[in-house]
BASE-544577 format. One record per residue (C-alpha): residue in one letter; x, y, z. Coordinates in Angstrom, 3 decimals, m for minus. Last residue first. Layout:
N
+----+----------+----------+----------+
: aa :        u :        v :        w :
+----+----------+----------+----------+
:  a :        X :        Y :        Z :
...
+----+----------+----------+----------+
This chain:
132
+----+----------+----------+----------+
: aa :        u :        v :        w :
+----+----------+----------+----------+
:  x :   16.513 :   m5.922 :   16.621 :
:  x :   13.218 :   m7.994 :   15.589 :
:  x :   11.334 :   m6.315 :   12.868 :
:  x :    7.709 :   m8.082 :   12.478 :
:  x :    5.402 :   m7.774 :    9.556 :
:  x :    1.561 :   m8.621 :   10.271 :
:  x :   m0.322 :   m8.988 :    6.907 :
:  x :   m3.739 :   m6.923 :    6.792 :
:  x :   m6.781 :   m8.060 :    5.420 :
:  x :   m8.158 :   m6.098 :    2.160 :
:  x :   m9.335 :   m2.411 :    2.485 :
:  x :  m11.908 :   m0.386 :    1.131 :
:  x :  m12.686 :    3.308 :    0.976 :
:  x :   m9.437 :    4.918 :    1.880 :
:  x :   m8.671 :    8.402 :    2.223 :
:  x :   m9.154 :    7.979 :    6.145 :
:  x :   m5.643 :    6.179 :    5.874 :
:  x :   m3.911 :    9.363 :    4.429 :
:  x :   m0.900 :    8.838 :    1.839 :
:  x :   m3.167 :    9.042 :   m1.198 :
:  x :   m4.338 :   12.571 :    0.253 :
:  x :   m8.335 :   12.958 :   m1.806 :
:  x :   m9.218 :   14.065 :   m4.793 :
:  x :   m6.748 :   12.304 :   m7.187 :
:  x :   m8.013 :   12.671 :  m10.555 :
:  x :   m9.856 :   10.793 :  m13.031 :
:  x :  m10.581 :   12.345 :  m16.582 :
:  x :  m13.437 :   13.763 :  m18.751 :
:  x :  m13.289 :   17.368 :  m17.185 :
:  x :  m14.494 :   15.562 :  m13.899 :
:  x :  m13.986 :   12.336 :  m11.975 :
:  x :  m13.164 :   11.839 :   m8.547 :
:  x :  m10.784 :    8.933 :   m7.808 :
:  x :  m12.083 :    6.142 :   m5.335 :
:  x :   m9.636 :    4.554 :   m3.132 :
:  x :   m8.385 :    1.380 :   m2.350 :
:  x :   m6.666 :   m0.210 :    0.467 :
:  x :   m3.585 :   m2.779 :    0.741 :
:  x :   m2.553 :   m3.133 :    4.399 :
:  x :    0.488 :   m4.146 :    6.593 :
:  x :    0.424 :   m5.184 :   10.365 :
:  x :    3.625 :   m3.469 :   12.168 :
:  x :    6.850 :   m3.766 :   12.731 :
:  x :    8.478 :   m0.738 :   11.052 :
:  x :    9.950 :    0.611 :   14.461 :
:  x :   12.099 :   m2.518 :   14.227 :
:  x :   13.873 :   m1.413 :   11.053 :
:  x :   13.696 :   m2.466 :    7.882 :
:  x :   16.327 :   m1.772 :    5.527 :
:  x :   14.042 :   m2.985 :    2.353 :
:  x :   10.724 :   m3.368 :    2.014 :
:  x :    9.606 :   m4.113 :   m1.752 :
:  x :    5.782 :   m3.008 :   m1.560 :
:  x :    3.718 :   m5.440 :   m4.404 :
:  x :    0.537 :   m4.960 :   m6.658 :
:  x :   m1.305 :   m7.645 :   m8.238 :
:  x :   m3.397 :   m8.015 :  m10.783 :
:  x :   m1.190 :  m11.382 :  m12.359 :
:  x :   m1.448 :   m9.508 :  m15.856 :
:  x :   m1.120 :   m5.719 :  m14.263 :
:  x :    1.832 :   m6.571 :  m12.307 :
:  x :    2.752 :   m3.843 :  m10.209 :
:  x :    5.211 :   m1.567 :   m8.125 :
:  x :    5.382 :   m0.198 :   m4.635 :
:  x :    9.271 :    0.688 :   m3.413 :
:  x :   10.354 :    0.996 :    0.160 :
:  x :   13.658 :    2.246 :    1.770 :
:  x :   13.986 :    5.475 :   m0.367 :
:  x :   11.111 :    7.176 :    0.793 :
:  x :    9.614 :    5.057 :    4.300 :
:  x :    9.061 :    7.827 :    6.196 :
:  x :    8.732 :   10.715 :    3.482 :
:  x :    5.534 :    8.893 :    2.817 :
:  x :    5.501 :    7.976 :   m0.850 :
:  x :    3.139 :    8.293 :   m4.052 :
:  x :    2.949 :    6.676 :   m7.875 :
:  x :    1.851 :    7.814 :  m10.744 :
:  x :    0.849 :    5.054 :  m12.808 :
:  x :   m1.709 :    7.429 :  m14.707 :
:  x :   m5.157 :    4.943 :  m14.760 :
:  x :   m4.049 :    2.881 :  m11.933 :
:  x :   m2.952 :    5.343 :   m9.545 :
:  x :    0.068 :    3.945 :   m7.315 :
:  x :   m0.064 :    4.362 :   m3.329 :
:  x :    2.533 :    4.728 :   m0.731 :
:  x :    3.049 :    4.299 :    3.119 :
:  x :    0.056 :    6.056 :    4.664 :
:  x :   m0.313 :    5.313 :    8.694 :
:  x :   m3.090 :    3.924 :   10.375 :
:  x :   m3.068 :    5.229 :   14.145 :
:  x :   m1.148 :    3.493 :   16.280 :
:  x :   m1.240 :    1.639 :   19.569 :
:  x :    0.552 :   m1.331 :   18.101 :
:  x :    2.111 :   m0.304 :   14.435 :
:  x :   m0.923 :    0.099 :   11.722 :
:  x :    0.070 :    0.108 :    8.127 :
:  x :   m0.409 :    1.059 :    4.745 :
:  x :    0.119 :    0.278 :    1.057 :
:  x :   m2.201 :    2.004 :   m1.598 :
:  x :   m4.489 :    1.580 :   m4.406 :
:  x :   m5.813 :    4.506 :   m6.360 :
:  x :   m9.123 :    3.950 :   m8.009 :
:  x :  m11.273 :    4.717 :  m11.229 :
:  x :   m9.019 :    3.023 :  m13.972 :
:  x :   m8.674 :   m0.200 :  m12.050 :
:  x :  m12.704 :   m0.805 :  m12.318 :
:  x :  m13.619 :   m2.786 :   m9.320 :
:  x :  m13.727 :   m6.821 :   m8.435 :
:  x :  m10.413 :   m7.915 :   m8.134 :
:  x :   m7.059 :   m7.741 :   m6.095 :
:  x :   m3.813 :   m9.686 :   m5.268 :
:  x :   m1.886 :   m7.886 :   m2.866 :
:  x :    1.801 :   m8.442 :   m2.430 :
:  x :    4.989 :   m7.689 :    0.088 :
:  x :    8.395 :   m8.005 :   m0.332 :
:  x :   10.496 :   m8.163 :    2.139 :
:  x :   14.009 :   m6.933 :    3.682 :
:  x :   16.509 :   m7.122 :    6.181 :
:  x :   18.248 :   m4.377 :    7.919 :
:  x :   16.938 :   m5.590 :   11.164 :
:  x :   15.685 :   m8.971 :   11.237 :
:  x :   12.594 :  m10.191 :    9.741 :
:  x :    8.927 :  m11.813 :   10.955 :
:  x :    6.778 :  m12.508 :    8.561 :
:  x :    4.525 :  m10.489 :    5.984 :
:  x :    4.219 :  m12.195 :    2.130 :
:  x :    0.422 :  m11.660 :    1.919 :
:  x :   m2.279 :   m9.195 :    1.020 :
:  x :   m5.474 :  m10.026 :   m0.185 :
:  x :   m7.911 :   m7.227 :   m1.522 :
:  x :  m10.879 :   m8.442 :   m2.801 :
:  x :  m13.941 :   m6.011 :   m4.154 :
+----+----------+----------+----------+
């Protein structure tokens, strides 16, 4: 499994990025893949996560309406569109995967796609920094 994220910098307030992950080497169908981050002296926080094999996808009330996760199956990468950012969301930004659970012939979520311990693997972060 790879997970690469890039596209982190540093930003002003208000501004906005866009973030991608490139990833390989697991069976999209089977996983979730998600967007979170850890702010200085924080625990790992959920930001949003798409399903592969539904395209549902998932947001933490905290960052609703500010960021959007989308994908491009051909390049097999997904992105996180940042937008009004504030300095509280400086931080260094993840792309994780998780396993689904499978029963009744189908994948389903099993476990909270907006929790960090939810998360099986996870690529190297990309530091994003808010100044004021």
């Amino acid at each position: 499994v790879q997970l690469q994220a890039s596209g982190g910098g540093l930003v002003q307030s208000g501004g906005s990025v866009r973030l991608s992950c490139k990833y390989s080497g697991f069976t999209l169908n089977s996983y979730a893949i998600g967007w979170l981050r850890q702010a200085p002296g924080k625990a790992r926080e959920g930001l949003s996560s798409i399903t592969f094999n539904d395209g549902r996808s998932y947001y933490a009330e905290s960052v609703k309406g500010r960021f959007t996760m989308s994908r491009d199956d051909a390049e097999n990468t997904v992105y996180l569109q940042m937008s009004n950012l504030k300095p509280e969301d400086t931080a260094v930004y993840y792309c994780a995967i998780s396993e689904l659970q499978y029963y009744s012939g189908s994948y389903h979520l099993g476990r909270d796609p907006l929790t960090a311990s939810s998360y099986d693997k996870w690529g190297r972060g990309t530091q994003v920094t808010v100044s004021s």
